[in-house]
C-alpha positions, 0 to 999 in steps of 0.5 A, a space after each residue: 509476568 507472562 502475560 506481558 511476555 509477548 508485548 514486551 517482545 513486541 516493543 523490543 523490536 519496535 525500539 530496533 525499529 526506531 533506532 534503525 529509523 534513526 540510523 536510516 538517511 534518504 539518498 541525497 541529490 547528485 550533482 549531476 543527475 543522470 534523470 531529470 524530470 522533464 526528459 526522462 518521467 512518465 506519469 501514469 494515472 488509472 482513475 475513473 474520477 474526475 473530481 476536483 481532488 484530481 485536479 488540485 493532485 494534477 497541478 501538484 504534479 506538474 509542479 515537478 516537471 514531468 515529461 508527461 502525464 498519461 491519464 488512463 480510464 474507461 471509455 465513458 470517462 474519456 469526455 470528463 477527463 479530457 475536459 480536466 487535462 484540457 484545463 490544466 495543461 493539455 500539453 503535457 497531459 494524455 488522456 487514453 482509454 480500455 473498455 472496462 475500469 480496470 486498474 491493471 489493465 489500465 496501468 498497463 495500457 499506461 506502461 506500452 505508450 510510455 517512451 521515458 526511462 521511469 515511469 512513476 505511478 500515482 493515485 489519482 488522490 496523491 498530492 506532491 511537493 514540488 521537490 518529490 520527483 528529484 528526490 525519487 530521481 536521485 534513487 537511480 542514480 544507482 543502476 541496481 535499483 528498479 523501484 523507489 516509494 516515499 513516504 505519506 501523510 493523510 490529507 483531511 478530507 474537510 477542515 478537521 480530521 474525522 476519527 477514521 482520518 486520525 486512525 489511518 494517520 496513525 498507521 500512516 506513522 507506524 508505517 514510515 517508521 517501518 519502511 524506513 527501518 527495513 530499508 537501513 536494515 536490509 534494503 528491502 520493503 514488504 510494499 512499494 506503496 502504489 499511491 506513489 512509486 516509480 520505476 524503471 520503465 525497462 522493467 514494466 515493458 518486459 511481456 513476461 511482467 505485462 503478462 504476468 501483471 495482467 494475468 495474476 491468479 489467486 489459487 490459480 482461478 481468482 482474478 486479481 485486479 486490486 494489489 498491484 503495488 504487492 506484484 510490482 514489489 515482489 516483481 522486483 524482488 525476484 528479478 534481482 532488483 534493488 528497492 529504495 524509500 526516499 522517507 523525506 520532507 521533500 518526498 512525502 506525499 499527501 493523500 487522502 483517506 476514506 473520511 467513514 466507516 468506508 475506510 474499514 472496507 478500504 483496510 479490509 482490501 489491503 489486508 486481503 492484499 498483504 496476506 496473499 502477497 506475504 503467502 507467495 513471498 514467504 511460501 511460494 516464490 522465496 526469493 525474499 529469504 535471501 535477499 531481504 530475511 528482515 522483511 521475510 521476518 516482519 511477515 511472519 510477524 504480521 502472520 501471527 501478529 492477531 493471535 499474539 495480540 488477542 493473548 492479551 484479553 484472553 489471559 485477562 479473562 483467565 486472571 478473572 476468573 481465576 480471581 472469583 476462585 479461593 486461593 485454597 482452590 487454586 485461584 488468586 488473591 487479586 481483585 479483578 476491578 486491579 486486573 482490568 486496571 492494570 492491563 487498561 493502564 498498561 496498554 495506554 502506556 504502551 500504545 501511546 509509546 508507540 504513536 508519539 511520533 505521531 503525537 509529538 506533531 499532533 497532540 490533540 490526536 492524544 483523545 484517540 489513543 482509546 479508539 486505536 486500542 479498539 480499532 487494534 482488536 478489530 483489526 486482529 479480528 478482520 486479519 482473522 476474516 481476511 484469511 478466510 475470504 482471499 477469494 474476495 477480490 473485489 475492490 470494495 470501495 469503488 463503484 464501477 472497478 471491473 474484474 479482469 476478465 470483464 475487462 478483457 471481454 469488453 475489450 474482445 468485443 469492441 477488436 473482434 466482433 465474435 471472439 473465442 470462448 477461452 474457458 480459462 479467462 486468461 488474457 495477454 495486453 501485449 496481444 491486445 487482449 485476444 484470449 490464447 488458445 
């Protein structure tokens, strides 16, 4: 029974799961909105694509009446970009460029030439229906809460979905069903995810968060570029905000997934992300105790999650070799060919439990049950590694994305011909990018 012990913990608090995803309700239209979307939102998009992907994701925007849209991107990107506003509505769509590909930089350059009170960012990938901005919008009608995500589904890169595909959607599944439980259940998220989320602009024009955004250090040397949607979330965690998921039909976006083995390196990204971010919430700044202890709780779970995982293999390999012993030595009267049955048995029951919410729309996705198990493993494996290597803050997946302080330095060399050597590497947006002293 041992053996058994920790996942049978595991699936206990996956069931609270479900029922407090059952018990969870999106926030419904008001009658009479406060925002509306072609006054009051903002789009923001950092990308250095300008691929058809963008294009049919920009028409789904519009769709939904916004403001504007603010396309930010490198200077050699400008020419191409533009030509894709031009085609698709160059009233609405703004094309604005930094010196270097870099995503916080260019969100941020995105957040000073907004004049809407919400500003949504979006991944250049996301694909929306045509109801998910006033779904967003209905979130702040309550004026406490400063962020809102929605929910995602994977958009198959070719006429089926590769296995890489399948897996993410899988975690695309587990991760619906996890942030609409933690939001009935305290109100809280561990991410608003950043394909797409929205936010009071009030709260990003502050200098303290532009600076802080613009200027986050791991282990107080490495910059940070990738893992924006972690500080925004943490943003308003600690500065008394409220957070909301609108988990919907009429919310849920579409987006797509590395069609390779690319989408491990793209894991590999977030992993690092969620373990440097969860280290600051639990460790470092804390406020996430207080205000939201069953998000505090599911971090702490994913801290020790890989070891717990592992325990499985690892009893099994022991009941195996104990089983190659006589009875009369202290080993057991079972077979080892029934050890691996029953533990293989036991874990296609448990782990297509916990996918039927996915299979139950996707059936056929059933032949990739076995890949999830190995892909399971290796990703308690990779959290391992993940750990190890924080330092690595490269984005890791796309070609030509800077690091901050490349960034910054383009950007000296284009306002000041002879800029100062600034040791630290520290740069503020909101004074144009000149190193302090």
């Amino acid at each position: 029974m041992f053996p058994l012990t920790p996942s049978f913990y595991r699936y206990l608090w996956y069931i609270i799961r479900l029922l407090a995803r059952w018990a969870y309700r999106p926030i419904p239209l008001p009658d009479n909105p406060t925002y509306v979307a072609n006054e009051d939102v903002t789009i923001i998009v950092p990308t250095i694509d300008a691929g058809e992907e963008f294009r049919e994701a920009a028409f789904s925007w519009l769709q939904g009446s916004p403001k504007e849209i603010i396309i930010v991107t490198e200077e050699r990107m400008r020419g191409p970009l533009q030509d894709l506003a031009d085609s698709v509505d160059p009233s609405r769509i703004k094309v604005l460029t930094v010196p270097f590909a870099n995503k916080r930089l260019q969100m941020s350059h995105g957040i000073r030439n907004t004049t809407t009170d919400i500003i949504v960012f979006a991944d250049d990938d996301a694909i929306w229906p045509s109801t998910l901005l006033p779904h967003v919008l209905a979130c702040f009608e309550d004026q406490q809460i400063g962020g809102v995500g929605t929910s995602q589904r994977v958009k198959p890169c070719g006429d089926r979905m590769t296995v890489w595909e399948v897996l993410a959607a899988f975690r695309l599944t587990i991760r619906n069903i996890e942030i609409a439980s933690s939001t009935h259940i305290d109100g809280g998220i561990p991410c608003l995810s950043g394909r797409t989320a929205a936010y009071r602009t009030v709260i990003l024009k502050d200098p303290d968060f532009l600076h802080g955004f613009t200027n986050d250090l791991w282990l107080g040397k490495y910059h940070l570029n990738s893992g924006d949607d972690k500080f925004l979330t943490r943003w308003m965690v600690s500065h008394g905000w409220n957070t909301y998921v609108q988990v919907c039909k009429e919310a849920e976006l579409l987006s797509t997934m590395k069609p390779n083995w690319r989408f491990l390196k793209q894991v590999l990204r977030w992993t690092r992300n969620t373990w440097r971010s969860d280290f600051r919430s639990i460790f470092t700044e804390r406020y996430v105790w207080t205000k939201h202890p069953y998000v505090a709780y599911t971090m702490i779970d994913k801290f020790i999650n890989p070891f717990t995982l592992l325990v499985g293999p690892a009893l099994v390999i022991y009941l195996i070799v104990k089983s190659t012993r006589d009875v009369n030595s202290g080993g057991y009267h079972l077979p080892a060919w029934n050890i691996v049955c029953s533990y293989l048995v036991w874990l296609m029951c448990t782990r297509t439990f916990k996918l039927l919410p996915h299979l139950w729309f996707h059936p056929s996705h059933i032949i990739y049950v076995p890949v999830w198990i190995l892909f399971g493993y290796y990703f308690a494996i990779m959290k391992l590694y993940a750990v190890f290597t924080l330092h690595e803050t490269g984005w890791g997946t796309r070609a030509g994305i800077g690091d901050p302080a490349t960034a910054t330095a383009a950007q000296e060399k284009a306002a000041h011909p002879s800029p100062r050597a600034d040791p630290t590497g520290m740069y503020d947006l909101e004074l144009n990018g000149v190193r302090k002293a």
